[in-house]
PAKOLPA-371885 format. One line per field, with one value per residue: y negated, x, z of N, C-alpha, C in turn; residue in three letters. Coordinates in nm, 2 decimals, always signed. Layout:
# PAKOLPA-371885
n.yy [Y, ...];
n.xx [X, ...];
n.zz [Z, ...];
ca.yy [Y, ...];
ca.xx [X, ...];
ca.zz [Z, ...];
c.yy [Y, ...];
c.xx [X, ...];
c.zz [Z, ...];
padren [ALA, ...];
END
This chain:
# PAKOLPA-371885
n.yy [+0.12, -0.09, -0.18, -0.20, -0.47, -0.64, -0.61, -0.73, -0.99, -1.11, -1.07, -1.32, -1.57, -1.51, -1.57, -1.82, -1.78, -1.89, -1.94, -1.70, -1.65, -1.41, -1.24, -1.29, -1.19, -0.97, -0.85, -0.84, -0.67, -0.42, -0.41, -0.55, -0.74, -0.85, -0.96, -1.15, -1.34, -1.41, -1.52, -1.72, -1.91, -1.97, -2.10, -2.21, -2.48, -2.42, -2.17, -2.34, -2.45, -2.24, -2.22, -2.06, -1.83, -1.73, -1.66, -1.53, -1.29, -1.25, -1.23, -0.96, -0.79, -0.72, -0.59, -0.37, -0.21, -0.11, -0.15, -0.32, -0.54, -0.74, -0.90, -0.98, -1.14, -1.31, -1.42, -1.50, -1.74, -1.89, -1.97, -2.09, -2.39, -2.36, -2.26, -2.19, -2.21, -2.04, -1.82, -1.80, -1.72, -1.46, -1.33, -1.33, -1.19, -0.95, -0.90, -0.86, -0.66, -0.45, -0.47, -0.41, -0.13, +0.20, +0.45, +0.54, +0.55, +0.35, +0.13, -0.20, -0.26, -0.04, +0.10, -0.07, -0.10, -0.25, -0.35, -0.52, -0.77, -0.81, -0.88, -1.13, -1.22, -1.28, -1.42, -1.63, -1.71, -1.70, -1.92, -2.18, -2.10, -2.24, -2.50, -2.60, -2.59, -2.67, -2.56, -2.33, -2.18, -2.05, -1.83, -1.72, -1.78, -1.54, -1.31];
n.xx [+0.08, +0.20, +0.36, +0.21, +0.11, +0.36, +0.41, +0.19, +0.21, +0.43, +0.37, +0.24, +0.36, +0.52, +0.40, +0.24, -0.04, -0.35, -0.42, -0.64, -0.83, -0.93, -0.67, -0.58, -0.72, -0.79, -0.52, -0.52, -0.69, -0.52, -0.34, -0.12, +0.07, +0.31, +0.34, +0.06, +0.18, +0.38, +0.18, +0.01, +0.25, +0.32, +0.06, -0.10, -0.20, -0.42, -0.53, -0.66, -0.84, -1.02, -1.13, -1.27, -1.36, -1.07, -1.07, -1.26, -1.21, -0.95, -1.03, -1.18, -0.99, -0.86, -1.09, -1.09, -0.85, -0.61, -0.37, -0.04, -0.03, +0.14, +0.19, -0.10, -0.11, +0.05, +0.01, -0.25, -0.21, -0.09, -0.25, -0.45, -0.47, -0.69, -0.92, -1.22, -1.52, -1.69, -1.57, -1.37, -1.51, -1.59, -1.34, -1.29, -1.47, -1.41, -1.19, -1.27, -1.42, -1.19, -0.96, -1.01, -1.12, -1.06, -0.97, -0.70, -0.65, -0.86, -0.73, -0.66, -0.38, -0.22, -0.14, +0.11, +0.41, +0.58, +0.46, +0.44, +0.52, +0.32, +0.16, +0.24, +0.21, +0.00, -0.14, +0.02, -0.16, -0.40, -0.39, -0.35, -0.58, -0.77, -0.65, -0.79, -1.00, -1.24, -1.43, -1.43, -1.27, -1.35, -1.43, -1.17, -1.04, -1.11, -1.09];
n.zz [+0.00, +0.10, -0.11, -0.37, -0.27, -0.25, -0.53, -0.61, -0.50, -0.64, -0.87, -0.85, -0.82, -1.04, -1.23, -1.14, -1.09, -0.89, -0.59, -0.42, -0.15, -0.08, -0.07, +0.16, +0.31, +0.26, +0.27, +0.58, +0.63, +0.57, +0.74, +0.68, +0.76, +0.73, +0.46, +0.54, +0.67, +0.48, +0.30, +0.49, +0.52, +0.29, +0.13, +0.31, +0.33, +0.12, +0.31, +0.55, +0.38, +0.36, +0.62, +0.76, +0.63, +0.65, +0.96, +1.01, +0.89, +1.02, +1.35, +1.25, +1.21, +1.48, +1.54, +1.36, +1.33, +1.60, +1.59, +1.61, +1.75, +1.83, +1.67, +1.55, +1.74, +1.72, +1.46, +1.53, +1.74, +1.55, +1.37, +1.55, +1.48, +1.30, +1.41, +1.44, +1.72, +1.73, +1.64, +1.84, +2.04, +1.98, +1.90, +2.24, +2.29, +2.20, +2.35, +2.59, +2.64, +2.54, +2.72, +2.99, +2.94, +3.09, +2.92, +2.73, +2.46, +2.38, +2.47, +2.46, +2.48, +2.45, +2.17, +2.18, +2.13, +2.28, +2.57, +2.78, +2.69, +2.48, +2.64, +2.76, +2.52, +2.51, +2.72, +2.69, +2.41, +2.51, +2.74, +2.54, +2.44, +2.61, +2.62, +2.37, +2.35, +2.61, +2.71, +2.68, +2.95, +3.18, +3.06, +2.96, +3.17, +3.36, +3.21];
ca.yy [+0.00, -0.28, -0.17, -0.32, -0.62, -0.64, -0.62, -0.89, -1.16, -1.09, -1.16, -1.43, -1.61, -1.52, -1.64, -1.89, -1.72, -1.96, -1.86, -1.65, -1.61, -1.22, -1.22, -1.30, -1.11, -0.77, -0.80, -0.82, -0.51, -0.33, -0.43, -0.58, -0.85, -0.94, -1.03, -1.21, -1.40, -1.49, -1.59, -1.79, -1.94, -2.08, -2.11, -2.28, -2.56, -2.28, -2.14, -2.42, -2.51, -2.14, -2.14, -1.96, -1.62, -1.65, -1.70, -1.42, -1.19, -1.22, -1.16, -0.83, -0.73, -0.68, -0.45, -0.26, -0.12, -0.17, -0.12, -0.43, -0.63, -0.86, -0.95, -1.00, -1.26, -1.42, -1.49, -1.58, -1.82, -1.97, -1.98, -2.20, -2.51, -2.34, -2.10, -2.23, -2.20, -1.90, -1.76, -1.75, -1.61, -1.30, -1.30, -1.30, -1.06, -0.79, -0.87, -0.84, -0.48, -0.35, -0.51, -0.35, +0.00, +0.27, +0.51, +0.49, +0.52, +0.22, +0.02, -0.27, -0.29, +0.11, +0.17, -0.14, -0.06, -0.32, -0.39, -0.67, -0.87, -0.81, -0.95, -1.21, -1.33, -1.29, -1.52, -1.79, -1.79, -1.74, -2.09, -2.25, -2.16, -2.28, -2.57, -2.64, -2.51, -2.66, -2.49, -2.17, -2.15, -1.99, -1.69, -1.69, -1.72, -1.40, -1.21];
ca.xx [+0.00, +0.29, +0.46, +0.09, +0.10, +0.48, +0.34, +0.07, +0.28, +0.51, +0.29, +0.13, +0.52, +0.58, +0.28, +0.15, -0.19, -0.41, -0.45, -0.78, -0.83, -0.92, -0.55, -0.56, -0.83, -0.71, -0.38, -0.54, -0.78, -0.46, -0.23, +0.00, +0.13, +0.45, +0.24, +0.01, +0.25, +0.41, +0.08, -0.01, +0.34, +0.33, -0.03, -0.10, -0.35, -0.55, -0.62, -0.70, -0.97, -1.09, -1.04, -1.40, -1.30, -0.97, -1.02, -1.36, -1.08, -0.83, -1.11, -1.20, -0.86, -0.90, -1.22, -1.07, -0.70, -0.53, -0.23, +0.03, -0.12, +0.23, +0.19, -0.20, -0.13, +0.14, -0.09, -0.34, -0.14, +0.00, -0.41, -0.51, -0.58, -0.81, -1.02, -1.35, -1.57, -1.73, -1.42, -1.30, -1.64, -1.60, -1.21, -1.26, -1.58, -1.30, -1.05, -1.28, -1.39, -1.12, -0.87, -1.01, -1.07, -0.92, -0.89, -0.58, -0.67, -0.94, -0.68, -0.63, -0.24, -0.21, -0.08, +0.22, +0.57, +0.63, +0.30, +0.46, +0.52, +0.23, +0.07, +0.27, +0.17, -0.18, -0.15, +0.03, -0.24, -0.50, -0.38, -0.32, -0.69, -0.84, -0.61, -0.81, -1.16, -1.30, -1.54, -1.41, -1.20, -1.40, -1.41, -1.06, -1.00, -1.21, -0.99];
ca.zz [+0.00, +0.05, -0.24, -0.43, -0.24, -0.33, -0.69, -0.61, -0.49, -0.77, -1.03, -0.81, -0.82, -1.13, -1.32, -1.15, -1.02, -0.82, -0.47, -0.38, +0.02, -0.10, -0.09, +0.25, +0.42, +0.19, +0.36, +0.71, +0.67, +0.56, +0.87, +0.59, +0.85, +0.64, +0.37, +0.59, +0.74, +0.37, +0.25, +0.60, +0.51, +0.13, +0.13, +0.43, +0.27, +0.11, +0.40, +0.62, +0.31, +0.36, +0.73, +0.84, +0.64, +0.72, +1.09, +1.09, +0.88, +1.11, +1.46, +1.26, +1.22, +1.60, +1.58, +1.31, +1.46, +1.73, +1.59, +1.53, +1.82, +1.82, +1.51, +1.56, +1.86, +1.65, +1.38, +1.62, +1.76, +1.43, +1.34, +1.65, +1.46, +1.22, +1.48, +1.52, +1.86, +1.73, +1.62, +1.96, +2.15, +1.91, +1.98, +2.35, +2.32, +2.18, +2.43, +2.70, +2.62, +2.50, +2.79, +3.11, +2.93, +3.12, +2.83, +2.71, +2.33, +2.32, +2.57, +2.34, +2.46, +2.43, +2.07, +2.14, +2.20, +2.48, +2.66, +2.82, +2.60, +2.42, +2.77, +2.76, +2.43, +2.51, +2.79, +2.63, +2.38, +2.59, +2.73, +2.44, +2.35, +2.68, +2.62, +2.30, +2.37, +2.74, +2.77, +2.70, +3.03, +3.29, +3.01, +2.94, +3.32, +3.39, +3.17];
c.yy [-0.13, -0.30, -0.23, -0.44, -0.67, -0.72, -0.77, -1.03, -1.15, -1.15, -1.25, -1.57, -1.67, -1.58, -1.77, -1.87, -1.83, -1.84, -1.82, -1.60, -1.48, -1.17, -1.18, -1.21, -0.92, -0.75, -0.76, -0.72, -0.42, -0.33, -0.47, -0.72, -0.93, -1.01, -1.15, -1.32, -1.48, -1.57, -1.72, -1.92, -2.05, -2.08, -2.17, -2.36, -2.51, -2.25, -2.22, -2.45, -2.38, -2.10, -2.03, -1.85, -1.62, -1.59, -1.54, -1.28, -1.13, -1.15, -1.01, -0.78, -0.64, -0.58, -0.30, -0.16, -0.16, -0.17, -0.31, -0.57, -0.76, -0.93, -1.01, -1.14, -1.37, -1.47, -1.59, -1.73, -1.97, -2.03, -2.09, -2.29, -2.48, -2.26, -2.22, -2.18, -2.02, -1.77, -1.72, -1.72, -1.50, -1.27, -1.25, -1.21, -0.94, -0.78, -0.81, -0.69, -0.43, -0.36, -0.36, -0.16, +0.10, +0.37, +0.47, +0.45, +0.38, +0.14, -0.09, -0.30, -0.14, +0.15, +0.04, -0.08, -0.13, -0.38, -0.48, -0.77, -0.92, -0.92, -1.08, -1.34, -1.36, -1.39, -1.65, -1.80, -1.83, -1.92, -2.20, -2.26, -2.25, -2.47, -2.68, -2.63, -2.52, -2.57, -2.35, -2.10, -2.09, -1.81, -1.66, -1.69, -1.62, -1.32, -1.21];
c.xx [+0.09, +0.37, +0.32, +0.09, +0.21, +0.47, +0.30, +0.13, +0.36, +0.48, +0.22, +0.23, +0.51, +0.50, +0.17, -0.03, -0.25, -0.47, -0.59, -0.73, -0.87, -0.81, -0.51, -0.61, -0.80, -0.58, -0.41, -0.60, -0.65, -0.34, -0.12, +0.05, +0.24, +0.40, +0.16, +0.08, +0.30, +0.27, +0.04, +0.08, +0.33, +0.16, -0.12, -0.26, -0.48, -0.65, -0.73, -0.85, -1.03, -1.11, -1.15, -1.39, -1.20, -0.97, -1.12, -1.25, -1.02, -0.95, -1.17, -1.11, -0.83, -0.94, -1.17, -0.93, -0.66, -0.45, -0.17, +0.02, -0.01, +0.18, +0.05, -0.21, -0.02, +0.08, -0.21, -0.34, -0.05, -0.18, -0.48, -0.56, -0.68, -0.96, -1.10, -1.40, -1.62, -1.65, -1.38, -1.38, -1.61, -1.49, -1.22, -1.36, -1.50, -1.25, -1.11, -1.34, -1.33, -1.00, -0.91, -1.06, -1.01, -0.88, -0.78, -0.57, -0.76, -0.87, -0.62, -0.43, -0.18, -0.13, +0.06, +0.37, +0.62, +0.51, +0.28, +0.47, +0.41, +0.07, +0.14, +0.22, -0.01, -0.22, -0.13, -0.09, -0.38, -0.49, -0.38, -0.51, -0.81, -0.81, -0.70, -0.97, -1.16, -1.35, -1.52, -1.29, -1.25, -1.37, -1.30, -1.00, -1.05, -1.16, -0.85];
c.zz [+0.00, -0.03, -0.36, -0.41, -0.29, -0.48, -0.73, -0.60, -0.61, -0.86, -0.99, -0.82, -0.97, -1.23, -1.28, -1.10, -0.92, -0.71, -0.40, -0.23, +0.05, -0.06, +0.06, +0.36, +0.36, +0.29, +0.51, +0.74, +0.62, +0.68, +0.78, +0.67, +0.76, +0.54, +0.38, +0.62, +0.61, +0.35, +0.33, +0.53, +0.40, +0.08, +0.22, +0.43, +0.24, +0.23, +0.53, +0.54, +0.36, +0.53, +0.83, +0.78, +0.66, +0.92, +1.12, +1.00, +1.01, +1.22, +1.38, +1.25, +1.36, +1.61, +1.48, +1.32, +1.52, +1.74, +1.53, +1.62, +1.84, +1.68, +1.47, +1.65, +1.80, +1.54, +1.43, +1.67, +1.65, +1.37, +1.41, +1.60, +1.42, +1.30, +1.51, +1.65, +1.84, +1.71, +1.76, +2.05, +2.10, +1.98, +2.16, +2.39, +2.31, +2.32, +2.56, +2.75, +2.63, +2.65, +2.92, +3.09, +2.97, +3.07, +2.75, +2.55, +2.30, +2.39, +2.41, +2.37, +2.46, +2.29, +2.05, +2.18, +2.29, +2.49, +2.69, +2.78, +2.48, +2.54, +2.75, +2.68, +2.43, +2.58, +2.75, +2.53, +2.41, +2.68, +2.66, +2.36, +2.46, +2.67, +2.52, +2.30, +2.56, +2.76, +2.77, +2.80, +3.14, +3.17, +2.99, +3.11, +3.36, +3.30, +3.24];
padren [UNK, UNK, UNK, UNK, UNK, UNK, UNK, UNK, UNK, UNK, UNK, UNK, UNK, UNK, UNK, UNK, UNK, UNK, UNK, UNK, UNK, UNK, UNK, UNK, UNK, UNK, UNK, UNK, UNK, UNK, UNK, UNK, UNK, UNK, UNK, UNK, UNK, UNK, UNK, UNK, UNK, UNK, UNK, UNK, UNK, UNK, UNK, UNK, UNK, UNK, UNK, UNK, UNK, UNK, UNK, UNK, UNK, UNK, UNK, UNK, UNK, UNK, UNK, UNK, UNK, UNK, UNK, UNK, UNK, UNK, UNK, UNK, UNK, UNK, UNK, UNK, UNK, UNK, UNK, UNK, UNK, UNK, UNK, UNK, UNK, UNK, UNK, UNK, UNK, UNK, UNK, UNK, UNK, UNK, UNK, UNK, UNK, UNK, UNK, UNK, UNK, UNK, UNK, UNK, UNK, UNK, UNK, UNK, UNK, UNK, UNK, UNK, UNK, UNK, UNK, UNK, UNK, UNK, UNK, UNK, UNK, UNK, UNK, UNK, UNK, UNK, UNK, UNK, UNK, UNK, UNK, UNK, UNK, UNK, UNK, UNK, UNK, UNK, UNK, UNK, UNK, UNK, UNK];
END
């Protein structure tokens, strides 16, 4: 699959292609993060014009693996200006499910390689969204 995307930017480079936000939200249901992260990158504007499917993309990225979750909170976090209100009720509806889970498979920090740091980043952006969204601090405090 990132040997296609590979492909895609290629001929997105190489010819000039005008940038569809398909581009964007295909990469994120495939956990193509690198991709994402280029596209995020040199496409920036784009997305900000698109930023209600990129932002509801990215919050199902969440519901659909749980795999990649640094890379999920560093997007996240690079996303901040664009996340609408509702954007971040969904976002913290996941988190708040999947967080206190005590099966180990639906634990949303369960499939990361350092836990802690995946905590970490949760927190800074959990601050950073209370910081930007009043009103959404009693629920981000209660996680």
């Amino acid at each position: 699959m990132s040997r296609k995307f590979r492909l895609a930017l290629q001929y997105m480079i190489q010819f000039d292609v005008e940038f569809e936000i398909d581009f964007f939200t295909f990469a994120l249901e495939s956990n193509a993060y690198d991709i994402a992260f280029y596209l995020r990158m040199r496409f920036e504007e784009q997305l900000f014009i698109h930023a209600n499917r990129a932002i509801d993309a990215h919050v199902n990225s969440y519901k659909l693996n749980q795999k990649f979750l640094k890379a999920k909170l560093h997007l996240s976090k690079s996303l901040l200006p664009i996340f609408n209100f509702n954007g971040v009720k969904e976002l913290l509806s996941i988190l708040q499910l999947k967080i206190p889970d005590p099966s180990l498979e639906n634990n949303l920090f369960s499939h990361c390689a350092n836990p802690l740091l995946s905590m970490c980043l949760m927190y800074e952006f959990l601050f950073l969204l209370t910081k930007r969204f009043f009103s959404l601090t009693y629920q981000c405090n209660t996680l």
